[in-house]
N, C-alpha and C positions, 0 to 999 in steps of 0.2 A: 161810779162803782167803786166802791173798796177795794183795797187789797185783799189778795187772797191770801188767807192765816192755815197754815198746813197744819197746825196742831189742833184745830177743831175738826180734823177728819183725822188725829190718829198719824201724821206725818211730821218727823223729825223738825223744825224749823230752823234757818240759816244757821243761827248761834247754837243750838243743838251738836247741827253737825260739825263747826267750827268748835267744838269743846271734846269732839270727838278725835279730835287730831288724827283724821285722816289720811295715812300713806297708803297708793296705789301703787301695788308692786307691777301691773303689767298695762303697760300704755303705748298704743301705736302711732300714737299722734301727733311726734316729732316733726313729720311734716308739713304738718297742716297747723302748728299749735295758736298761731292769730285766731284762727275758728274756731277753735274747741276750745284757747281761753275764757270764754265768757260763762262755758258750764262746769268749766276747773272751778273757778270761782263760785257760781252759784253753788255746788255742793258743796265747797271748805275744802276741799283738798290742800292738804298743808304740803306733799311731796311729791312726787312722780320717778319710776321707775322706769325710765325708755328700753327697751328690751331689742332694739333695728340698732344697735351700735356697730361698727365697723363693717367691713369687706373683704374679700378674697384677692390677693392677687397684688401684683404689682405696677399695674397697667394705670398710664394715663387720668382715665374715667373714677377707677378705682381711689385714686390720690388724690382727686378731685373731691370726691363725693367727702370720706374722712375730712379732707380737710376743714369743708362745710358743716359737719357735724361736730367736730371741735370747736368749732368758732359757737356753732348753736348752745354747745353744752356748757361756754362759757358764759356766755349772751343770758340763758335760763339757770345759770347756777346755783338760786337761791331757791329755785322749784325742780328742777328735773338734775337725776342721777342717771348713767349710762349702764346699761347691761350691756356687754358682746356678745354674739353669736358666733359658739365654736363647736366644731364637727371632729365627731370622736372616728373618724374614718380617717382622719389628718391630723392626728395627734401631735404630731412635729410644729406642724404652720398652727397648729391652737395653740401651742408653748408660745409663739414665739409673738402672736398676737396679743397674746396676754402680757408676754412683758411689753410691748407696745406701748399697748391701752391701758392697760392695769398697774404695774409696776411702774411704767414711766411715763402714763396718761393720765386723763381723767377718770376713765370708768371705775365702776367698783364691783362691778361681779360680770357673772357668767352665766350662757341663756345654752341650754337642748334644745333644739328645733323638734320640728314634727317632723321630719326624716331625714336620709341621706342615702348619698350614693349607694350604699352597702349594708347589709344585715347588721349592724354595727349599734345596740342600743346603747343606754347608761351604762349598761350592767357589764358588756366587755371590758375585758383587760387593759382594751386603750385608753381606758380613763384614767386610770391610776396615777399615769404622773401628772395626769390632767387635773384632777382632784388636789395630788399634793402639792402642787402649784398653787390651787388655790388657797387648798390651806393657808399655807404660808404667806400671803398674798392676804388673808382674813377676807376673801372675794365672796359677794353673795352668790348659792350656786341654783340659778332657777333651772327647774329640768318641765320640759312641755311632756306631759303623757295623756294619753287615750286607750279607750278600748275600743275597737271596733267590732261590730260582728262583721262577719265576712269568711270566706274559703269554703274548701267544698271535702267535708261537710262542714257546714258553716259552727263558727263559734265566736264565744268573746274572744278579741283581739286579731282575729284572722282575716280582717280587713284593714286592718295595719297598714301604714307608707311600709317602705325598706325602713330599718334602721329607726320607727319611730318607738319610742319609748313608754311603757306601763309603769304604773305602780308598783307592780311585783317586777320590772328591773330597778325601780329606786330603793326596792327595799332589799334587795341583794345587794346594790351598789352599799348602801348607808348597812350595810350587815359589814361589809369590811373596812368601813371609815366609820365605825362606832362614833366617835369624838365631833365628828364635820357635819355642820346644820345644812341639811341638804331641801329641796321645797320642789314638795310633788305638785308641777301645773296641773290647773282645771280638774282635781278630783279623780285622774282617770277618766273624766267625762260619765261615766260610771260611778258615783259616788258613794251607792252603796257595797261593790266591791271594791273601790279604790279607798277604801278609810279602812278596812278590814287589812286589806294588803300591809298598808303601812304601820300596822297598830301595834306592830311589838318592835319597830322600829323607834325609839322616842328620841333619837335625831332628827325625825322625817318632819316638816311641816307639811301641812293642806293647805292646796288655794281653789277656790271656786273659780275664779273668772272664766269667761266663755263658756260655761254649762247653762242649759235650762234652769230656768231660777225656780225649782220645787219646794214647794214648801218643807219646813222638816228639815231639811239635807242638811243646816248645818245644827239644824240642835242635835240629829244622830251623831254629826264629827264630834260635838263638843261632848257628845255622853259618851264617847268611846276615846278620844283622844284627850279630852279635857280643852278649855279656851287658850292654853298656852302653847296649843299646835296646830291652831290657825291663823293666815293670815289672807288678806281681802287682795284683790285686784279687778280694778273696774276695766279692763282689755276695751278702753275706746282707741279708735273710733271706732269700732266693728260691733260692739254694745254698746248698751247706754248705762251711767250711771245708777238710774230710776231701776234697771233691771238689774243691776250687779250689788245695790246696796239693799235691793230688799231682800235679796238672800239672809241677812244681816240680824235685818228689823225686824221680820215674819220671824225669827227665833226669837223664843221667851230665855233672853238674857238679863243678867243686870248690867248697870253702865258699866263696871269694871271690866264683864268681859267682852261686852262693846266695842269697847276701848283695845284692849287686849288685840283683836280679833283686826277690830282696822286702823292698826299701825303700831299699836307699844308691841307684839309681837315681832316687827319688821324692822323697829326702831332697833330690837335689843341684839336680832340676829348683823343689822348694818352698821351696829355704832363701832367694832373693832376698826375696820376700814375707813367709814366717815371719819373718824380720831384722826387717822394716821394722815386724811386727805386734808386736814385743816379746819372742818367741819366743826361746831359747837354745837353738837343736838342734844336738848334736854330729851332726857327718857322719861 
């Protein structure tokens, strides 16, 4: 039997995607990356963004764990970049994580979780020095948002964690850091209110990962945002590749904003940082 040729159905082929210079901004796979190496590969993935970077606390287990992640991020440093996970409920221990990791580590940006302890989203005041930290810092600042329905009487977002984040808190956040490329997770989950939210925000990037892959969804972001306020994250292991990139290809693009879309975008908001890290990435 032949091999099977994916361009006679209409499917990207290895060199295709490998011309596509593919950065994944959102990847869980740190763990396990011996296994999910072999499909990094087969799709061309040229970078990976780990978004599970660091820990809380002081303790033993804690000290343990980083340390292993340091070693790992050195071990893959020609493929995978670090995000940190900080909690704007702890704006103090996130300063101080961030010089850690950031300032006097490897990482290069900052991740919003899908909740916290406390009512606490982007949009509060405790970001701020949070933000100008990163500023300075030129840290990439990924924010997780969703909408949920939920409450009684029920609505969009009223089925929210505590403290998890909307589109319309990144677009108040990014209304007082005009200047700082901020990057709304997963669309709002809600794509077609989560592009709307952000639309007069044009600091705000879009990412798809972890949504239903609808057809449409991102040719609506690219007519309303334009291709230079999107960027791609294939969120494995918890998705597949096959499902986060055809979001991608089911849009009628040209290569340019293909390209654009999964990785010269993520290339141009990372290269301040990567520079400063030792990094030599052509854009």
């Amino acid at each position: 039997m032949s091999e099977f040729d994916p361009t006679r159905v209409g499917l990207p082929s290895h060199q295709d995607l490998i011309n596509l210079r593919i950065w994944d901004l959102h990847f869980h796979g740190f763990d396990v990356m011996e296994a999910v190496l072999p499909y990094i590969r087969r799709m061309g993935i040229e970078r990976l963004f780990c978004l599970d970077i660091g820990g809380w606390g002081d303790d033993p287990e804690t000290r343990r764990q980083e340390t292993l992640q340091r070693k790992k991020l050195e071990r893959w440093r020609d493929l995978v970049f670090g995000i940190i996970r900080i909690d704007p409920t702890r704006p103090k221990a996130s300063l101080e994580k961030m010089e850690r990791w950031i300032a006097d580590g490897p990482a290069v940006g900052i991740k919003y979780q899908g909740g916290y302890r406390e009512d606490i989203s982007c949009a509060h005041p405790n970001n701020d020095p949070i933000i100008e930290r990163a500023n300075e810092l030129n840290a990439v600042i990924y924010i997780h948002t969703w909408l949920k329905v939920g409450g009684d009487p029920r609505h969009v977002g009223g089925g929210n964690n505590r403290g998890e984040s909307t589109p319309m808190d990144v677009a108040k956040l990014a209304e007082r850091f005009p200047d700082t490329p901020l990057i709304c997770g997963h669309a709002g989950g809600d794509w077609e209110l989560g592009v709307r939210a952000v639309r007069p925000r044009t600091n705000v990037f879009l990412e798809f990962a972890g949504s239903d892959p609808f057809s449409g969804s991102v040719d609506f972001a690219v007519k309303e945002l334009g291709a230079e306020r999107v960027v791609w994250g294939g969120h494995i292991e918890s998705r597949s590749y096959s499902n986060e990139l055809s979001k991608v290809f089911d849009a009628d693009l040209m290569f340019k904003q293909r390209k654009q879309i999964l990785g010269g975008n993520l290339r141009a908001i990372a290269h301040p940082i990567l520079k400063t890290k030792g990094y030599r990435i052509e854009l």
